[in-house]
C-alpha positions in Angstrom: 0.0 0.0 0.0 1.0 3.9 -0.4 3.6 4.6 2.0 2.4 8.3 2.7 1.0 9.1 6.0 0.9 5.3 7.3 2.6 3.6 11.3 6.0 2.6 10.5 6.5 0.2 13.4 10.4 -0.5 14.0 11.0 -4.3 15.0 13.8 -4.9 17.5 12.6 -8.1 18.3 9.6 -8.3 20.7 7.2 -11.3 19.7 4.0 -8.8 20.2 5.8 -6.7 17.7 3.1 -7.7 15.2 0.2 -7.1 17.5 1.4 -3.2 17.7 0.7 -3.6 13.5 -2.5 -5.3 14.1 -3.6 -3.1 16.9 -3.1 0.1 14.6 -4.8 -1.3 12.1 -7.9 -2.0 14.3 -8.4 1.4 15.3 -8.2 2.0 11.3 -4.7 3.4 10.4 -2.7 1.5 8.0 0.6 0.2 9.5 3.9 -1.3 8.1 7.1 -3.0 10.1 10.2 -2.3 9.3 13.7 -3.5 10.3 15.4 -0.9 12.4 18.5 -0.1 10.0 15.8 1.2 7.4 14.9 3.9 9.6 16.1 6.4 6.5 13.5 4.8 3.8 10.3 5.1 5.6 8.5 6.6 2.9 6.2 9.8 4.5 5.5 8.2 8.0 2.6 10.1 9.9 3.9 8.2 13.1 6.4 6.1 14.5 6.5 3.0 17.0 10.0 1.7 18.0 8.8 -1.8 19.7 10.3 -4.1 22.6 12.9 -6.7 22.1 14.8 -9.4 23.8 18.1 -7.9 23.9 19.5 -5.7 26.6 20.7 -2.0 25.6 23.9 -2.9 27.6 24.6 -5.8 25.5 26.9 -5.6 22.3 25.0 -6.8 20.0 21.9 -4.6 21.0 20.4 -3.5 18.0 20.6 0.8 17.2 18.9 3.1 15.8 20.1 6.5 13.3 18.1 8.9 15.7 19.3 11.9 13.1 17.2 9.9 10.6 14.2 9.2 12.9 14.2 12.4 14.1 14.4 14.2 10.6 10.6 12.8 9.6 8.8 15.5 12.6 6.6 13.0 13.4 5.3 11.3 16.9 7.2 8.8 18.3 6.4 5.9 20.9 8.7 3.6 22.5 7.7 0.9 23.3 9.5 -1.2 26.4 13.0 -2.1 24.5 12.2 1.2 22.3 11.5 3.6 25.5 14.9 2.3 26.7 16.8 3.3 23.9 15.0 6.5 23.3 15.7 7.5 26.9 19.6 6.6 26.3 19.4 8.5 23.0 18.3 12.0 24.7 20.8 11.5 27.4 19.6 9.3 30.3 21.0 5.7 30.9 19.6 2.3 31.3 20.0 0.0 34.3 20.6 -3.7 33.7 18.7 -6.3 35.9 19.1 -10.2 36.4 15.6 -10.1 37.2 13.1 -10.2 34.9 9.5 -8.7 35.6 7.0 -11.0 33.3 3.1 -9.9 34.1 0.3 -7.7 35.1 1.4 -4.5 36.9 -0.3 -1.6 37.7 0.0 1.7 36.1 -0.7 4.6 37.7 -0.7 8.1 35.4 0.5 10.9 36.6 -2.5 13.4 35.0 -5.1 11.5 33.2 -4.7 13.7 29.7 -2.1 13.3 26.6 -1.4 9.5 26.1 -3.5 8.8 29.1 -6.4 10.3 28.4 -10.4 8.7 29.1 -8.2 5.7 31.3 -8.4 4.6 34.8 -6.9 6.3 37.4 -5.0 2.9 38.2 -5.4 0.5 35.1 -3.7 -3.2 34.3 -0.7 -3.3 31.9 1.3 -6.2 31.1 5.6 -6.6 32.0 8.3 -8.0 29.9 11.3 -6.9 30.7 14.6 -6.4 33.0 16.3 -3.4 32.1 14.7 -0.2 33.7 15.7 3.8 33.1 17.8 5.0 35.0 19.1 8.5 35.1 16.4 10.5 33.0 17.5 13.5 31.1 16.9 16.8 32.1 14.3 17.3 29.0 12.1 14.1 30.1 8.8 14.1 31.9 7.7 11.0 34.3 3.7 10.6 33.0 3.2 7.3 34.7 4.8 5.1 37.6 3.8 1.7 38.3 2.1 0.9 42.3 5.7 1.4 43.9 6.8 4.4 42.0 8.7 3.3 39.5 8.6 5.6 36.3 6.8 3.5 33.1 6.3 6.1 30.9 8.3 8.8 29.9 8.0 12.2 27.7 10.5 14.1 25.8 9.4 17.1 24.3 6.3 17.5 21.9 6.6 14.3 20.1 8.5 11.5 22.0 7.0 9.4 24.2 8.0 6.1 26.0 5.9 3.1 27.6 7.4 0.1 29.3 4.6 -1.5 29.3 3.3 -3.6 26.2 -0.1 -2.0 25.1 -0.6 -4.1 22.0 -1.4 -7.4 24.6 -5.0 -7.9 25.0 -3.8 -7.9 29.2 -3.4 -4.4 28.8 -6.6 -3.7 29.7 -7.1 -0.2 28.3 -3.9 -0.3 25.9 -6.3 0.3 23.0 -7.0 3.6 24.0 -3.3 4.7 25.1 -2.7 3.6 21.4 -5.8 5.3 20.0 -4.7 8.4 22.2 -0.4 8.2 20.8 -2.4 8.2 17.2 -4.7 10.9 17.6 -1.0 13.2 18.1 -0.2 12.2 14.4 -2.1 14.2 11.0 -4.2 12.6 8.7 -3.1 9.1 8.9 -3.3 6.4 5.8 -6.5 4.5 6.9 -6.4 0.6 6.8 -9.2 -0.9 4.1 -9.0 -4.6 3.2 -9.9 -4.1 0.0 -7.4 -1.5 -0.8 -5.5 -4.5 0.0 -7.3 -7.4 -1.8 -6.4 -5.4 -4.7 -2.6 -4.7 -4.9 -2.0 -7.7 -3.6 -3.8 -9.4 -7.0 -1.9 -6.5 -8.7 1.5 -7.8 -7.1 0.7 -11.1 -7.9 0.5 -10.5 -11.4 3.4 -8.5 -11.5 5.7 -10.8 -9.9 4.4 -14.5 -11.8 3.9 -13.0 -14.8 3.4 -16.1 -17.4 5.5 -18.3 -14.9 3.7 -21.4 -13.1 2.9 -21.1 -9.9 2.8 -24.3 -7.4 0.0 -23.6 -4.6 0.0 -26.1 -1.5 -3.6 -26.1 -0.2 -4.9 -28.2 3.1 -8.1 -26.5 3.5 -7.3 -24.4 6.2 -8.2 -20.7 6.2 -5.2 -19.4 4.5 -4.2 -21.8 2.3 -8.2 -22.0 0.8 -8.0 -18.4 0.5 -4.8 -18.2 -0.9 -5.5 -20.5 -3.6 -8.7 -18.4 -4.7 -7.0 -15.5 -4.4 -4.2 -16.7 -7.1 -7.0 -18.1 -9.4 -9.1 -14.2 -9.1 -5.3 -13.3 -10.3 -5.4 -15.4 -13.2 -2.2 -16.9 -12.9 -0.9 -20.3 -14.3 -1.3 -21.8 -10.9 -1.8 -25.5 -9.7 -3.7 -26.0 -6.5 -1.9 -29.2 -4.6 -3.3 -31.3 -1.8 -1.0 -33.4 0.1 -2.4 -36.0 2.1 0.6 -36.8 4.4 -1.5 -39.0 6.6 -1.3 -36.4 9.0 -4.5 -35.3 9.1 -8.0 -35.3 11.2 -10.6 -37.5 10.4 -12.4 -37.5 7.0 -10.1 -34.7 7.0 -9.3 -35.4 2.7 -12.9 -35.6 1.7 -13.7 -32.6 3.1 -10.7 -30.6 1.5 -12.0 -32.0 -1.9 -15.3 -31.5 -1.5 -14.7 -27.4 -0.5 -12.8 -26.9 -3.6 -15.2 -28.0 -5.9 -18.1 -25.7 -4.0 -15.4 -22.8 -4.9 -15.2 -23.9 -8.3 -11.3 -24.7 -7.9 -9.2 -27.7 -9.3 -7.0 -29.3 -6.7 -4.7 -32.2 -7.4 -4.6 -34.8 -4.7 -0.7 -36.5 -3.6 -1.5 -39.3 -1.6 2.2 -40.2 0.3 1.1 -40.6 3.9 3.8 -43.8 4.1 6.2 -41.5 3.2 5.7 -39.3 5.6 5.0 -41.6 8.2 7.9 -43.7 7.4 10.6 -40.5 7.5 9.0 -39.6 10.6 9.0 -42.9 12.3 11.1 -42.9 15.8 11.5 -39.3 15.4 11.0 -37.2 18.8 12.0 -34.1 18.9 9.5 -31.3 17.8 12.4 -29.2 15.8 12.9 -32.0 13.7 10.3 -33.1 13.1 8.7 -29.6 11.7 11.4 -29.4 9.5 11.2 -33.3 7.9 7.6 -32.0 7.4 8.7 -29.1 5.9 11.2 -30.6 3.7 9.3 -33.5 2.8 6.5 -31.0 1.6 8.7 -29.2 -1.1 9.9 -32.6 -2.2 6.3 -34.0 -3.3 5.7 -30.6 -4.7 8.8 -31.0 -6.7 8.7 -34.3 -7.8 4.7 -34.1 -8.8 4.9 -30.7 -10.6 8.6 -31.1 -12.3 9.8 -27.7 -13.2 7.3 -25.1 -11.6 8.9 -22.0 -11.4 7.4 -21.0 -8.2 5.7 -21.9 -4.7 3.0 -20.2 -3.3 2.1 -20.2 0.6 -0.4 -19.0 2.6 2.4 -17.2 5.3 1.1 -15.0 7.6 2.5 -12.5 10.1 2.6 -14.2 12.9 4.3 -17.5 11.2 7.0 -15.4 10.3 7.4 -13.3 13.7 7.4 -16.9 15.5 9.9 -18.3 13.1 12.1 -15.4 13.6 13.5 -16.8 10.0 14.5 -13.5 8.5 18.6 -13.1 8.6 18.1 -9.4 9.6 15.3 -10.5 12.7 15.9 -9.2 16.6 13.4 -12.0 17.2 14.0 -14.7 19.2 12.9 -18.0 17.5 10.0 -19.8 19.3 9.6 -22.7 16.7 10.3 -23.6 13.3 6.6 -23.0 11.1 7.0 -26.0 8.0 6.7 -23.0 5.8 9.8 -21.4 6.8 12.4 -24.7 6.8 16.1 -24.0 5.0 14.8 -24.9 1.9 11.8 -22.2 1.8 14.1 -19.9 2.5 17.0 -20.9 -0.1 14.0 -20.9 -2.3 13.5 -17.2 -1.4 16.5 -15.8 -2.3 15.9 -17.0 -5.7 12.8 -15.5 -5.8 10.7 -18.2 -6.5 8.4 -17.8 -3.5 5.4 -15.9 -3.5 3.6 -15.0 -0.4 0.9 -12.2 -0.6 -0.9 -13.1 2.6 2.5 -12.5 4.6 1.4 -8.7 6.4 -1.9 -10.1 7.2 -3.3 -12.1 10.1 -6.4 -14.5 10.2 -9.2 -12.7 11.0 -8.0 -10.2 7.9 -7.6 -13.3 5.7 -11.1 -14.2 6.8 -12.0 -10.8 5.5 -10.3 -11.3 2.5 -12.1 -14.3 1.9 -15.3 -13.2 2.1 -14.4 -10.1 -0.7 -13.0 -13.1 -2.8 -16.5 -15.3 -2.4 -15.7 -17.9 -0.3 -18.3 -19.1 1.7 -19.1 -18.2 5.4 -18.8 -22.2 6.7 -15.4 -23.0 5.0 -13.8 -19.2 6.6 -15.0 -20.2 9.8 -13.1 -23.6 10.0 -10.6 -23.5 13.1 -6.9 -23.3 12.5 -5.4 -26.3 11.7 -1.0 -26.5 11.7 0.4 -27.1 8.8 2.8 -30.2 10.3 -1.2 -31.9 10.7 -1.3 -33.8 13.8 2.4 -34.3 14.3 1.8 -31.3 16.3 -0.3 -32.9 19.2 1.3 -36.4 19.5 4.5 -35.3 21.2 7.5 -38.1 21.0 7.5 -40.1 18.6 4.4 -40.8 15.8 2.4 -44.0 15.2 -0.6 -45.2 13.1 -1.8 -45.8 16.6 -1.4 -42.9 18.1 -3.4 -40.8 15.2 -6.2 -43.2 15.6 -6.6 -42.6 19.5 -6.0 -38.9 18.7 -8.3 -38.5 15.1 -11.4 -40.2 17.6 -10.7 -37.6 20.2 -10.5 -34.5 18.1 -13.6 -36.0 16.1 -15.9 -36.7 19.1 -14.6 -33.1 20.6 -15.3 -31.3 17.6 -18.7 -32.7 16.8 -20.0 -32.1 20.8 -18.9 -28.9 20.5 -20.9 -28.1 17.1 -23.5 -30.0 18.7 -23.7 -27.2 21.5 -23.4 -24.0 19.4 -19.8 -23.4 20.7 -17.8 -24.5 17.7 -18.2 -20.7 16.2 -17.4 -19.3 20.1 -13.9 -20.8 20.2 -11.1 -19.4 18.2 -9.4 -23.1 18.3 -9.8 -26.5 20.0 -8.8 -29.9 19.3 -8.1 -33.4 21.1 -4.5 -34.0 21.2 -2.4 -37.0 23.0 -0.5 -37.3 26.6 2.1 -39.8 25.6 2.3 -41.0 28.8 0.3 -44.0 30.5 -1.5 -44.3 33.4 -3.3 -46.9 35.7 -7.6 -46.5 35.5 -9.8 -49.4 35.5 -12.3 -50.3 32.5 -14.7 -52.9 32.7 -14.0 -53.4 36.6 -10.3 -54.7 35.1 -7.2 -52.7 35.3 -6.4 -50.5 32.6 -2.9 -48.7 31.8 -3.5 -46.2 28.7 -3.0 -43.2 27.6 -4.6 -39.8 28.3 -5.8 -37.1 26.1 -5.8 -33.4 26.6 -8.8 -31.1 25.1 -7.7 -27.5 24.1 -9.8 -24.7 23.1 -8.7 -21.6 23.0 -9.7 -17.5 22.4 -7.5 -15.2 20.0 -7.3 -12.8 17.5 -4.4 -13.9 15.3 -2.7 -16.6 17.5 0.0 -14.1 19.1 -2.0 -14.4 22.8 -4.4 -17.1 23.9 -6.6 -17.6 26.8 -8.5 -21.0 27.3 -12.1 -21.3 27.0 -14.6 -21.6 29.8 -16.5 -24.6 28.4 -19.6 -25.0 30.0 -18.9 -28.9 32.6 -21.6 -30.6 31.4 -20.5 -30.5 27.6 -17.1 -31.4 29.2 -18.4 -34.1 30.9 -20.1 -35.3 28.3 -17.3 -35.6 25.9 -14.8 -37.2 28.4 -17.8 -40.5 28.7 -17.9 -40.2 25.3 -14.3 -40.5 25.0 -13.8 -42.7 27.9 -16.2 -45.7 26.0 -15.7 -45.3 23.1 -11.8 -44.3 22.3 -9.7 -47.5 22.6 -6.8 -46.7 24.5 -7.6 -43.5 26.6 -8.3 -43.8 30.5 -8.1 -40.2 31.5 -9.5 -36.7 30.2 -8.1 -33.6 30.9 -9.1 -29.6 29.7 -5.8 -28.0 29.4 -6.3 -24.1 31.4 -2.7 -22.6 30.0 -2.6 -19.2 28.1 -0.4 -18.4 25.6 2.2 -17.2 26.6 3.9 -19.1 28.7 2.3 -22.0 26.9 2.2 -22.3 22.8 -1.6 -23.3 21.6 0.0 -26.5 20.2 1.6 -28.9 22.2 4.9 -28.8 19.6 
């Protein structure tokens, strides 16, 4: 999109660093992240966001920032935890390193309830994640907010710069919205965000980059992939639409793929190698590697079934590739390998031959995007599903077994929770599998089996989670569902973890 008047949102590194993008965006502005060393080719910003990070300022590989060249564009500027630091070293104070890292709510206390805190509480819940505090603060900074014990959180330097080190983009920041909304309202006639400003140069782009070339599209059925796919045939590009069926997947899972594609009027081409698969994965343990024999494995079948294609297309979105932390020039820290963004995507990259158009958006926007492009309401509303399939949520190592117990589970969890109206409630669920046995009794014998764990989770775009509330009686009704009819479960348990500390898949 035009980069006049838009959020350019510096990345050091923070793993909400997308959510400030996505949070702009939802109050209407159009936003774009860049790398911090192209802080001199940010087109016409109307507003600046330098994010958090995982390093330390006092480290020596802490990423910089040309403050000549931010400062040249006379626009406001927020910093936010890792940025506030850096801003506050830039204008003179210092930074005081800390073993101790605070992680959590904390309590923010403004010091006048106007500027960046106006129409908030008096006394309002933020969200921690850091250890470095400021230090000495320069003799042209303002204290706006301190947290319950005094500390300064929030800093001002002149007109334009403020600092937070807090993270407002986290839905645990419970009136971060409006501190954001309140930073933005400093900034003139910002870009505003429309999805179908987007819809369109990214069909544009498409055709600019293919050309006549052949494009390879790997489709499962999922959201993006299903809206990827539709979105390259609107394009009109030379584009074959590839189902894999690694043997990996839920139950009836291939029918249904098949089945949706022909409703959207879209040819797919079905591989059927779930023996290969299976076999390279067989004895394999760790999660790492076995995302990346996934990955690799996928790009072979491609290969081999399409010959000479000249590219791949993927359904990538932001918060893969924050979580991935893949890019050479990333602050991130990596949090786990997506299949999409194994060595040989990347190699693939370099050449060029990779074509990702759904990469600055996240699900509910591709669910948007959908809809402009046709696709039915039923197929948008399917719940995420990992591109590794079920190797996801059997930790250790994978067996036939294993799916079986776990394709049951998902399928009886699944259909009592359609059943009940709260299929459309929850953001994501699934029955995965507790590799671990344990003594019950079945049939007043002795069992020793295994036991599954139900997950269903809220989120916007997979970057925070909280677990669901699920009414008990639908609970209890699909553990004795489970229980007698699953062959090889003795136990039922409704996993309560957010995200973070815990991922929404098991691996």
């Amino acid at each position: 999109m035009n980069e006049i008047d838009h959020v350019a949102v510096l990345d050091f590194g923070s793993q909400y660093t997308q959510l400030i993008v996505r949070r702009v965006r939802e109050l209407g502005h159009y936003a774009k992240l860049y790398e911090p060393e192209e802080v001199a080719s940010l087109g016409k910003p109307g507003a600046i966001i330098l994010s958090g990070g995982p390093k330390s300022t006092s480290d020596e590989d802490a990423p910089d920032i040309d403050f000549d060249a931010l400062d040249s564009y006379g626009v406001p500027v927020l910093g936010v935890c890792y940025g506030m630091q850096l801003l506050n070293i830039k204008f003179g104070g210092s930074v005081k390193s800390s073993n101790r890292r605070e992680y959590g709510p904390a309590e923010l206390k403004p010091s006048a309830l106007e500027g960046l805190y106006a129409d908030i509480s008096d006394s309002s819940q933020v969200w921690m994640s850091h250890s470095d505090t400021v230090s000495d603060l320069p003799d042209n900074s303002k204290v706006i907010a301190t947290n319950k014990g005094g500390t300064p959180v929030s800093l001002q330097w002149g007109d334009r710069y403020f600092g937070i080190q807090f993270h407002p983009e986290v839905t645990h920041s419970h009136e971060g919205n409006t501190i954001l909304k309140n930073f933005l309202s400093l900034a003139k006639d910002l870009a505003p965000f429309i999805i179908e400003d987007f819809k369109r140069e990214m069909l544009d782009g498409i055709r600019a980059k293919v050309g006549d070339k052949q494009v390879v599209c790997g489709v499962s059925g999922g959201v993006d992939s299903t809206v990827l796919a539709v979105l390259l045939n609107e394009a009109g590009v030379n584009v074959r639409a590839i189902f894999v069926d690694h043997g990996l997947m839920r139950m009836n899972e291939g029918d249904e793929v098949r089945a949706n594609f022909a409703r959207m009027g879209v040819d797919i081409e079905t591989v059927e190698c779930s023996e290969l698969f299976l076999g390279k994965l067989a004895g394999v343990a760790d999660p790492e590697e076995k995302r990346k024999i996934i990955g690799n494995l996928f790009i072979d079948v491609f290969w081999d079934t399409v010959g000479d294609a000249e590219m791949l297309a993927q359904g990538t979105l932001y918060p893969d590739v924050i979580e991935s932390a893949s890019n050479a020039k990333s602050k991130a820290s990596k949090i786990k390998t997506h299949h999409n963004r194994v060595q040989r995507i990347l190699d693939l990259q370099e050449q060029g031959k990779v074509l990702e158009p759904l990469a600055e958006l996240f699900k509910d926007e591709v669910r948007e995007l959908g809809a402009l492009l046709g696709i039915e309401q039923d197929i948008l509303d399917r719940h995420p599903f990992p591109g590794p399939g079920l190797a996801v949520r059997c930790p250790g190592d994978i067996t036939e077994k294993k799916l079986r117990v776990i394709r049951e589970c998902d399928a009886i969890f699944i259909g009592t929770l359609k059943a009940h109206g709260w299929y459309g409630k929850v953001w994501q669920a699934y029955a995965g599998l507790i590799p671990v046995k344990t003594v019950g009794v079945k049939g007043d014998e002795r069992s020793y089996e295994w036991a599954t764990n139900l997950r269903a989770v809220i989120s916007e775009d997979a970057m925070t989670a909280d677990w669901v509330e699920l009414p008990p009686a639908l609970l209890r009704e699909v553990s004795n569902r489970i229980l007698n009819e699953v062959d090889g479960i003795n136990r039922v348990l409704y996993d309560i973890s957010t995200k973070p500390p815990a991922s929404i898949e098991w691996e």
